[in-house]
N, C-alpha and C positions, 0 to 999 in steps of 0.2 A: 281220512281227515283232509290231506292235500286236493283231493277233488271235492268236497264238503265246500275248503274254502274258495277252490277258483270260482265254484258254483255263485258263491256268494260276493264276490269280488264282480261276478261277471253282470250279477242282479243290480249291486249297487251303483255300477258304470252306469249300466241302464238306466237305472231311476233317478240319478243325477242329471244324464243328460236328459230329457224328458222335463224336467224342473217339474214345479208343483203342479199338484192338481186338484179339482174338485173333490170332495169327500166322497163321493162314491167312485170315480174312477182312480183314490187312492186306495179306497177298498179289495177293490177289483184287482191290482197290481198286489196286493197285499196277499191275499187268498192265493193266485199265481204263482206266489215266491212261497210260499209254504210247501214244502216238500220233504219234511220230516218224515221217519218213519211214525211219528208220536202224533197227536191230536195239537195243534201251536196254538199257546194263548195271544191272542192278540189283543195289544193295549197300546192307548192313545196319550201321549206327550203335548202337554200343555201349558207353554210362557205365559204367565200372566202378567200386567201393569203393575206389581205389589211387590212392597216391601216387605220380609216376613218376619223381620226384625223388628216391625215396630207389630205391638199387640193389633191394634186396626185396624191393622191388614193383612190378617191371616183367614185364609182364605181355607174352610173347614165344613165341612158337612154329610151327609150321606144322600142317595136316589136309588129309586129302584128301576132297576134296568128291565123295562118289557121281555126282554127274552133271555134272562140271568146269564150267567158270568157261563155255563156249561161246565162249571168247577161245583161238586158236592161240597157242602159248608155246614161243618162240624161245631153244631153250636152248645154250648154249656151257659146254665145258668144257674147265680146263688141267689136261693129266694130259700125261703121257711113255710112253714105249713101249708095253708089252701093252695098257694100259686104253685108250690110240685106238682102239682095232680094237670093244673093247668097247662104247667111248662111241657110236658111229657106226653099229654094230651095233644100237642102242638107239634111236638116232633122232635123235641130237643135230646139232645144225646146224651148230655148230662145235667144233672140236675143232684143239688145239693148247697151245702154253705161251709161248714169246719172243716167235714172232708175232704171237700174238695181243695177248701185253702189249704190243708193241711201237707193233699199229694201235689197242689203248684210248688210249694216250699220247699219240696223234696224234690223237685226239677220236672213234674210230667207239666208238659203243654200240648196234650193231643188235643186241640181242638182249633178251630180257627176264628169264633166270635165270641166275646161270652158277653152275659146281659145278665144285670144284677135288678133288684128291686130295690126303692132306695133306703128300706127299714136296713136292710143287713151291708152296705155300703161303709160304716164304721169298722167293720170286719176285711170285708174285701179291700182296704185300704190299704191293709198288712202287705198288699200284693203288688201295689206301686211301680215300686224299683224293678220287679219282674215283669208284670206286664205292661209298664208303659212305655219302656223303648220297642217291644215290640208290637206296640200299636194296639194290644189285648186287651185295656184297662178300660170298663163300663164305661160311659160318660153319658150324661143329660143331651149335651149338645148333638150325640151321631144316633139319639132315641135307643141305646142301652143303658140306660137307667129309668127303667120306668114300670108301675106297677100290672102296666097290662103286658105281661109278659108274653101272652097267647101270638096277640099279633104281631110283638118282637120279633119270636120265636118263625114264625110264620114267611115276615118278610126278608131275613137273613138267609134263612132256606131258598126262599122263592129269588132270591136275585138283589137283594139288595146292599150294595156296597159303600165303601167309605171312600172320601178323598180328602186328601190334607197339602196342602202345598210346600214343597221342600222351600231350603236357606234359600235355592236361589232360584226362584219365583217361580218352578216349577212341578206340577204337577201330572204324577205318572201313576194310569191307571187300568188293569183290565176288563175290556169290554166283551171277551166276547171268544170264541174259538173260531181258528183257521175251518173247520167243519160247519159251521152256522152258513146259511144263505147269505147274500149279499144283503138284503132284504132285513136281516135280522140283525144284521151290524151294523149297518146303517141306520135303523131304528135306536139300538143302544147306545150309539155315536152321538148320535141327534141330542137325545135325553140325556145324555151323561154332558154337554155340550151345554144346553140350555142351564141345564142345575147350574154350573161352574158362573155365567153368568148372572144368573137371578141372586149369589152369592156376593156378589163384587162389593167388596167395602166400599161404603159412602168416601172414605178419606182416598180412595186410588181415583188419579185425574191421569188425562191423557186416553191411551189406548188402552182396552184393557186385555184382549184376547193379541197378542203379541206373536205368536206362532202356535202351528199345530202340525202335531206327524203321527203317524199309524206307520204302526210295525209288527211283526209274527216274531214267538221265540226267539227262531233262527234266520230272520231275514234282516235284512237294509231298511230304514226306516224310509218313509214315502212323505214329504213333505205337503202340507196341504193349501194351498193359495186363499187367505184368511177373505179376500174380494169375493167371495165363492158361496163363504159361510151368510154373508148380510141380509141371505132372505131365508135362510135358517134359524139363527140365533142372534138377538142383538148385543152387539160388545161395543 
């Protein structure tokens, strides 16, 4: 552990002194400092101009990443007759409605998205308090609530993620693995980047992309010099 952290003491000096940089040369340093024995997820940290306090400007929605998260995503859905055959057909892990409510109630949450149809949503409401702090509760708005289950089912699998922006205006999400080409985090970066702005509440004035950093599990975060991004994404 004591050489773990000089390691990472010795990275962070690094990348402080260095100050920010372009998105891909903070990529580049990112990948570099990955040195786990493990696969390191790497996710991108982003200030925005909003208040989250006020309903208006909450900054909410989902994208799907070109080259997915490299994280398996264990999807369940509660739908009722024809759309099982669909949901299942699609790839989903679990499929059902009572039972399934019935084993969340009893504490199991193996799964990491679930997508309802919105006939049986009166039922899955029961689930609330459980799964809405930790972020598991269907909703209309991130397209898990909705009766074409298939291609729900589909783009959860295939890469497609949520973001929600914390109390204090920021937003923390994974794009991608320390194993991915440059090429393909940068691609994910990009897109997960533009979503956030095509999002911007009409009521947020001023600046609205305030800071950005890329960091790996166990590395020092790499700040990104936002002048860099304006022929990327517009904020």
């Amino acid at each position: 552990m004591p050489r773990a952290g000089k390691r990472y003491e010795a990275a962070t000096e690094a990348v402080t002194q260095a100050g920010p940089r372009d998105l891909a040369g903070a990529i580049e340093v990112v990948k570099s400092n990955a040195k786990a024995k493990f696969d390191e997820t790497v996710e991108i940290a982003v200030r925005l101009g909003v208040d989250p306090k006020h309903a208006d400007q909450m900054v909410r929605g989902t994208v799907v990443l070109p080259h997915g998260t490299g994280k398996g995503v264990r999807v369940l859905v509660f739908t009722k007759g024809e759309k099982e055959k669909e949901a299942r057909e699609a790839g989903a892990d679990h499929v059902g409605c009572e039972d399934l409510i019935e084993k969340i109630q009893q504490g199991w949450l193996d799964f990491d998205r679930a997508i309802a149809t919105p006939d049986v949503m009166g039922l899955v409401g029961r689930l609330g308090k459980v799964l809405g702090p930790r972020g598991l509760m269907p909703n209309p708005k991130t397209g898990s609530v909705t009766f074409d289950v298939g291609r729900a089912v589909r783009e959860f699998k295939g890469g497609k993620i949520e973001y929600r922006v914390e109390k204090a205006g920021i937003v923390h999400v994974p794009f991608g693995k320390a194993s991915f080409t440059q090429t393909q985090l940068y691609d994910n970066a990009v897109t997960l980047l533009e979503a956030l702005v095509r999002a911007k509440p009409a009521s947020s004035k001023g600046r609205y992309l305030k800071g950005v950093a890329i960091s790996s599990t166990m590395g020092p975060g790499v700040q990104i010099d936002l002048n860099t991004l304006s022929g990327l994404v517009k904020s």
